[in-house]
C-alpha positions as CSV (number, residue, x, y, z in Angstrom):
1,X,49.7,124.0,172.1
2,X,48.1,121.9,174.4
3,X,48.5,118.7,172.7
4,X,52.2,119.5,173.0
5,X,51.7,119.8,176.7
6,X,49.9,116.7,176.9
7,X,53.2,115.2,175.1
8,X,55.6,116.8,178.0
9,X,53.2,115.3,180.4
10,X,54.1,111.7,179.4
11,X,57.6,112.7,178.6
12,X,58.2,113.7,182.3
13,X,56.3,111.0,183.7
14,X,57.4,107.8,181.7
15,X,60.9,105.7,181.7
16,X,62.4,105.8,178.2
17,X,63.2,102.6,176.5
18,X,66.9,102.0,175.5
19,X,66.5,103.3,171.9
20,X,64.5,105.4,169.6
21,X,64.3,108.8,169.2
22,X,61.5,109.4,172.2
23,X,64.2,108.2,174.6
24,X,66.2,112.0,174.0
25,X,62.7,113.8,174.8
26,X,61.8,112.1,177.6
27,X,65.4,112.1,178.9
28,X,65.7,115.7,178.7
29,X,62.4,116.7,180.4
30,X,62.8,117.4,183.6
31,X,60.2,119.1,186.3
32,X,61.1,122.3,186.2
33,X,60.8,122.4,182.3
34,X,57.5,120.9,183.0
35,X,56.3,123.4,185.5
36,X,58.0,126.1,183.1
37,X,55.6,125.0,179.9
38,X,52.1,124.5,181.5
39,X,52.4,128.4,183.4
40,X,53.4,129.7,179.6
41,X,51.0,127.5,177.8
42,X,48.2,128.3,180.7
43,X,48.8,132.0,181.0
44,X,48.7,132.3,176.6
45,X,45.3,129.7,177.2
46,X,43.7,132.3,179.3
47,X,44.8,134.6,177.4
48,X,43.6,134.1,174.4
49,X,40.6,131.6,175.3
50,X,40.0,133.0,178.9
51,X,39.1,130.4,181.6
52,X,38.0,127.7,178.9
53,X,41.2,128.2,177.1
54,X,43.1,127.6,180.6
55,X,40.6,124.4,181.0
56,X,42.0,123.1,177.8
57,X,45.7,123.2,179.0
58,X,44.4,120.9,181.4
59,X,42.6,119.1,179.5
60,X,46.1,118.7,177.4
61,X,48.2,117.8,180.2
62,X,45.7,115.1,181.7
63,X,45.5,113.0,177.9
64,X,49.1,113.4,178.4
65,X,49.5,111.9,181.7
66,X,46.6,109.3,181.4
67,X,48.5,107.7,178.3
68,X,51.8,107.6,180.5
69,X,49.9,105.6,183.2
70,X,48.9,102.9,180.2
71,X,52.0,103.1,178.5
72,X,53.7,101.9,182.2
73,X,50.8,99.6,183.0
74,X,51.3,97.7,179.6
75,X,54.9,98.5,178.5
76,X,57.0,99.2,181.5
77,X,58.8,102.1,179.0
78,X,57.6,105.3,176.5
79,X,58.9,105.2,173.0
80,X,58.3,107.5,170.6
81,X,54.9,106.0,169.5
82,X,53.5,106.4,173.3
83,X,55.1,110.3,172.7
84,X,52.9,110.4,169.8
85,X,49.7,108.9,171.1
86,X,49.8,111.6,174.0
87,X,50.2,114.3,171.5
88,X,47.1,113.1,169.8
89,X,45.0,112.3,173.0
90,X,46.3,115.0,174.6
91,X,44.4,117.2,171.9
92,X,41.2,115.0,172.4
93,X,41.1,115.9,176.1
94,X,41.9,119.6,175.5
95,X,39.2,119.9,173.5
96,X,36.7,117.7,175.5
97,X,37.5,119.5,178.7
98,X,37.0,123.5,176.5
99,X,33.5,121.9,175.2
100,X,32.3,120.7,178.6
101,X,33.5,124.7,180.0
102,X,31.4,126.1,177.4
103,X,28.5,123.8,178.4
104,X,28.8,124.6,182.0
105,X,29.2,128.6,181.2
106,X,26.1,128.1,179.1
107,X,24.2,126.7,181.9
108,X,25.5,128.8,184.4
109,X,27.6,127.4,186.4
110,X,31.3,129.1,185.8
């Protein structure tokens, strides 16, 4: 779930190229889809996982988000390959940013 959010994350934040497939998802995101998906995805996150599983929404949107930024720094455009690589990063961060939670709650911080 979150590594989908880290895909509507780039989708909302990148400039489709003129063809492909990934030009129809990032066309048809707009914000308040956005704004719609990470309060669903973050309230069933905390739900389920408590505060770490809210942290790895997060975690999910930011991969997202940070492959936008190099897909417009190199590429000026998203295709469907940048889609995919924010899926897949997106689901690295999520789960780097539960791990380092669970190290914090361990050491007492949170």
């Amino acid at each position: 779930m979150s590594a989908k959010v880290g895909l509507v994350s780039c989708a909302i934040s990148s400039k489709p190229g003129n063809d492909g497939t990934g030009m129809y998802f990032i066309k048809s995101m707009t914000i308040p889809k956005f704004i719609a998906t990470l309060i669903i995805t973050l309230a069933i996150g905390y739900l389920f996982g408590g505060i770490i599983g809210a942290f790895g929404v997060i975690g999910g949107a930011f991969g997202g988000a940070l492959i936008s930024l190099i897909g417009k720094k190199n590429f000026k455009i998203a295709t469907g390959d940048v889609l995919g690589a924010s899926n897949e990063i997106g689901r690295l961060f999520s789960l780097l940013f539960m791990l380092i939670m669970i190290l914090l709650s361990q050491i007492r911080i949170f």
